[in-house]
C-alpha positions as CSV (number, residue, x, y, z in Angstrom):
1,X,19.9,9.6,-22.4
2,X,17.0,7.8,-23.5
3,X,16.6,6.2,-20.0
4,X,17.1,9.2,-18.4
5,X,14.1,10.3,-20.8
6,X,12.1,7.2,-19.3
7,X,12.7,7.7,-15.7
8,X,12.2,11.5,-15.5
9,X,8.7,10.7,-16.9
10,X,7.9,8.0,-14.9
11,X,9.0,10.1,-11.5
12,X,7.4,13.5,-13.0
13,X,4.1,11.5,-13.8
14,X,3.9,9.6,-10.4
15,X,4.2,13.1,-8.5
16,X,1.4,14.8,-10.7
17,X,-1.0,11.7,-10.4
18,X,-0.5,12.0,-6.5
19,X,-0.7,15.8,-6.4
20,X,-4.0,16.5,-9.2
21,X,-5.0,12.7,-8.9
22,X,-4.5,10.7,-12.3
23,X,-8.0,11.2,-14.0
24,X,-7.1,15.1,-14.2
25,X,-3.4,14.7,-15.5
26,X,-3.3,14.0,-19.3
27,X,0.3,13.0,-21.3
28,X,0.3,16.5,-22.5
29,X,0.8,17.8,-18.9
30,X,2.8,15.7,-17.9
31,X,5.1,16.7,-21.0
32,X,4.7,20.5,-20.2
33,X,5.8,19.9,-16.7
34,X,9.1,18.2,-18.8
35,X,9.3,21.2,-21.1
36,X,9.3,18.2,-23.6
37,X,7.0,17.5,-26.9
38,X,4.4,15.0,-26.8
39,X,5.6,13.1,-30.1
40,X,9.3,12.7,-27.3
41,X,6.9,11.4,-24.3
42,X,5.0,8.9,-26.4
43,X,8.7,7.6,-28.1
44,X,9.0,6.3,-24.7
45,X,5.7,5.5,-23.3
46,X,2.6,4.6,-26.2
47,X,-0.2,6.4,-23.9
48,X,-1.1,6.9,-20.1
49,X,-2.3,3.8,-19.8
50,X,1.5,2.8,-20.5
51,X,2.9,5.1,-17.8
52,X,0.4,3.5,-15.3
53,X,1.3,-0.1,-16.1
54,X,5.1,0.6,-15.2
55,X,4.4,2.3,-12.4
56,X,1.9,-0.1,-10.8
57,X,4.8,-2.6,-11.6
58,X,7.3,-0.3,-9.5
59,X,4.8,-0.2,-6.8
60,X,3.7,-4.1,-7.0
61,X,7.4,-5.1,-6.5
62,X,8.0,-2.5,-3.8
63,X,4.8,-3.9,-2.0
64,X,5.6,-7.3,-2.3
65,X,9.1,-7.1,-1.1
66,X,7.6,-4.7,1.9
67,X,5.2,-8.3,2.4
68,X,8.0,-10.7,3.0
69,X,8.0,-12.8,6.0
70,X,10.9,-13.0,8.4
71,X,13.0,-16.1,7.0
72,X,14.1,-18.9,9.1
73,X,12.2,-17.6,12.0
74,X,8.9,-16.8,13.8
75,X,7.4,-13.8,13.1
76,X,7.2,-11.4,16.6
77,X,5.0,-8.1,16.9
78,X,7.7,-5.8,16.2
79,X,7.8,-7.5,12.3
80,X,4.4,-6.7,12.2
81,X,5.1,-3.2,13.2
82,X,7.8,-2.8,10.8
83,X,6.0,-4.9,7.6
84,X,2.9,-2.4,8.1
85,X,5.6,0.9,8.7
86,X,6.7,-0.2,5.3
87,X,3.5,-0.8,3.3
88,X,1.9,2.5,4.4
89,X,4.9,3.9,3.2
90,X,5.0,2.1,-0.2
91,X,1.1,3.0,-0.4
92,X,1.7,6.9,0.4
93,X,4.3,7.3,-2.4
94,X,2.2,5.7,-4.7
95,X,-1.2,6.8,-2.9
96,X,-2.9,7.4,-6.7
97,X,-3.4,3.9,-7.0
98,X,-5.6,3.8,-4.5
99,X,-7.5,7.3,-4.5
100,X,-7.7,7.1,-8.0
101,X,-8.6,3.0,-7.6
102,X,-12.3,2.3,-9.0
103,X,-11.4,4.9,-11.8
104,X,-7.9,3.2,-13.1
105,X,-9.4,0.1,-12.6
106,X,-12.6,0.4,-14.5
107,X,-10.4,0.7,-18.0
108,X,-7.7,-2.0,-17.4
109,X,-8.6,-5.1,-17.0
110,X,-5.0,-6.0,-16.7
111,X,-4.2,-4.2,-14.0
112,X,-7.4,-5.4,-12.3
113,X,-6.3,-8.7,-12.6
114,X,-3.0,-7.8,-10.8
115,X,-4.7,-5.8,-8.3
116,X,-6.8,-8.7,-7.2
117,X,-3.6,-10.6,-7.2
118,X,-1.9,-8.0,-4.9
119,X,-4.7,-8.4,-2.4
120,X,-4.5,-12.2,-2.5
121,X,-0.7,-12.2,-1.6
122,X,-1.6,-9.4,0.9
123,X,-4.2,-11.4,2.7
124,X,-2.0,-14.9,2.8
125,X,1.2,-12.7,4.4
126,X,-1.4,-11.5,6.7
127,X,-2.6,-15.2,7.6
128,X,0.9,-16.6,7.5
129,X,2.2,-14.2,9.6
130,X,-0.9,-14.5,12.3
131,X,-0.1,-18.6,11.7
132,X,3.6,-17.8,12.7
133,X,2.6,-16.1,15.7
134,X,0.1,-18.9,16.9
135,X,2.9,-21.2,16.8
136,X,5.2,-19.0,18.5
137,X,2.2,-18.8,21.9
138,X,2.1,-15.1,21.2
139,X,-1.4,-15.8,20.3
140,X,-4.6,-18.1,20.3
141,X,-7.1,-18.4,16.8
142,X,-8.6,-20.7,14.8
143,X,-8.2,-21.2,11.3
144,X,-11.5,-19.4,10.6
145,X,-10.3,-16.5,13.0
146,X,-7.1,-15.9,10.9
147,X,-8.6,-16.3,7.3
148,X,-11.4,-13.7,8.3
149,X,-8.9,-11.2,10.3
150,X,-6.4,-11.5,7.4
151,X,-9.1,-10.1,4.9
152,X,-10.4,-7.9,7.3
153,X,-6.2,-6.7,7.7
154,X,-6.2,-6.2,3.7
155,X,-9.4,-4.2,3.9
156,X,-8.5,-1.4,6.4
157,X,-4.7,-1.3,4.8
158,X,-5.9,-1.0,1.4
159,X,-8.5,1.8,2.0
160,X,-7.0,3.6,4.7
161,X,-5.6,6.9,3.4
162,X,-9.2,7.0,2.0
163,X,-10.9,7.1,4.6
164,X,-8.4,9.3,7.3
165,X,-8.9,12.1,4.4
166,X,-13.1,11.9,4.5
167,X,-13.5,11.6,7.9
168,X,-10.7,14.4,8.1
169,X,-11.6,16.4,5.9
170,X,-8.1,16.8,4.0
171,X,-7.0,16.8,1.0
172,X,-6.2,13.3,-0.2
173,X,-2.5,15.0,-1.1
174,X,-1.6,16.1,2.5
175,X,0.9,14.5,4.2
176,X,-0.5,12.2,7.0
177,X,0.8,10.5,9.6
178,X,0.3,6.5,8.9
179,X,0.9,5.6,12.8
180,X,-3.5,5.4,13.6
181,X,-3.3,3.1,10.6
182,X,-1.3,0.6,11.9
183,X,-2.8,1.0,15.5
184,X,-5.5,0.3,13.8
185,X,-4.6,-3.2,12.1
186,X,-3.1,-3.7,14.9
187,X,-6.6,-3.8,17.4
188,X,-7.7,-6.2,14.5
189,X,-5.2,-8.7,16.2
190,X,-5.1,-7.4,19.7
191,X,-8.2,-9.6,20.9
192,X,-6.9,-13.2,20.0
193,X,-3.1,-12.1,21.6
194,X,-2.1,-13.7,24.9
195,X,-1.8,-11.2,28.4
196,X,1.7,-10.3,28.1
197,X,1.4,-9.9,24.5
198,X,-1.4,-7.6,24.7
199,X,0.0,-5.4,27.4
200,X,3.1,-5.4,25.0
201,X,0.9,-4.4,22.0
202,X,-0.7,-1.4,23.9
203,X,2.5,-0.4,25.2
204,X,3.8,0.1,21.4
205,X,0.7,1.4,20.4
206,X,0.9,4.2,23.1
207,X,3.9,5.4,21.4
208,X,1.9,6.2,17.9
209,X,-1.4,7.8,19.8
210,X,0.8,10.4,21.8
């Protein structure tokens, strides 16, 4: 009963942060929403702060599992594809983290620790990946070329939903379609692929613009 307890908080907090945004959702509302008392929600979880560190966790591992590159093989455009489909996805369902970033991040200098982490891991997948690729003649780069596309990969990911909202003019909780995201990462590699590749990339890429 008591984990039941745990994970009905966890999954009740995660949707209020991404519906209201986390700076406007205390541990009181989130217990209302239970119908439970707060003295029951903090026998489980000591503060907010507490609630954000497991879910962070949740969406670190779910990230870095989304990161992994293809075993035993060389990476091809369609695991690029399907690695970004994945992290837009992990990012969406836990989209507070990053609309809610500076602000989570200003008070935790734990978590700001692991974020930097994140985007370390992010931007050697990246690199690894483009490295795979190189070696497979699916494109041409120099070591330079990858570091700097890798970080500039991480940057566009990371901020992203972010950005489609402002320039949109949505509401950071609508749903939104994360195919003009990947396009976009995708362009940031276009230039260094090879003719075939390239005509192969924009044929893909047609499919998300229709």
């Amino acid at each position: 009963m008591a984990r039941q307890t745990r994970e009905r908080i966890l999954e009740t907090a995660l949707g209020m942060f991404n519906a209201q945004g986390e700076p406007n959702v205390t541990t009181n509302h989130i217990a209302d929403e239970l119908g439970i008392s707060p003295g029951n929600l903090y026998y489980h979880y000591r503060n907010k702060d507490d609630i954000i560190g497991q879910l962070f966790a949740r969406y670190e591992q779910r990230l870095d599992s989304a990161l992994a590159v293809p075993d035993q093989r060389l990476p091809g455009l369609e695991d690029i594809w399907l690695q970004l489909h994945l992290v837009f996805e992990c990012m969406w369902d836990y989209r507070f983290v990053h609309r809610d970033l500076v602000e989570i991040l200003s008070r935790n200098r734990k978590l700001r620790l692991h974020y930097a982490r994140i985007l370390k891991r992010a931007a050697e997948n990246a690199a690894a990946v483009m490295r795979g690729l190189t070696a497979a003649g699916v494109m041409r780069a120099s070591a330079d070329e990858i570091r700097a596309t890798a970080e500039n990969i991480v940057l566009v990911v990371a901020f992203w939903f972010n950005f489609d909202a402002v320039r949109h003019g949505r509401a950071q909780n609508e749903t939104v379609d994360p195919g003009r995201g990947i396009h976009q990462v995708m362009m940031l590699i276009a230039p260094f692929l090879r003719d075939a590749e390239r005509l192969h990339l924009n044929t893909l890429a047609g499919a998300y613009l229709r």
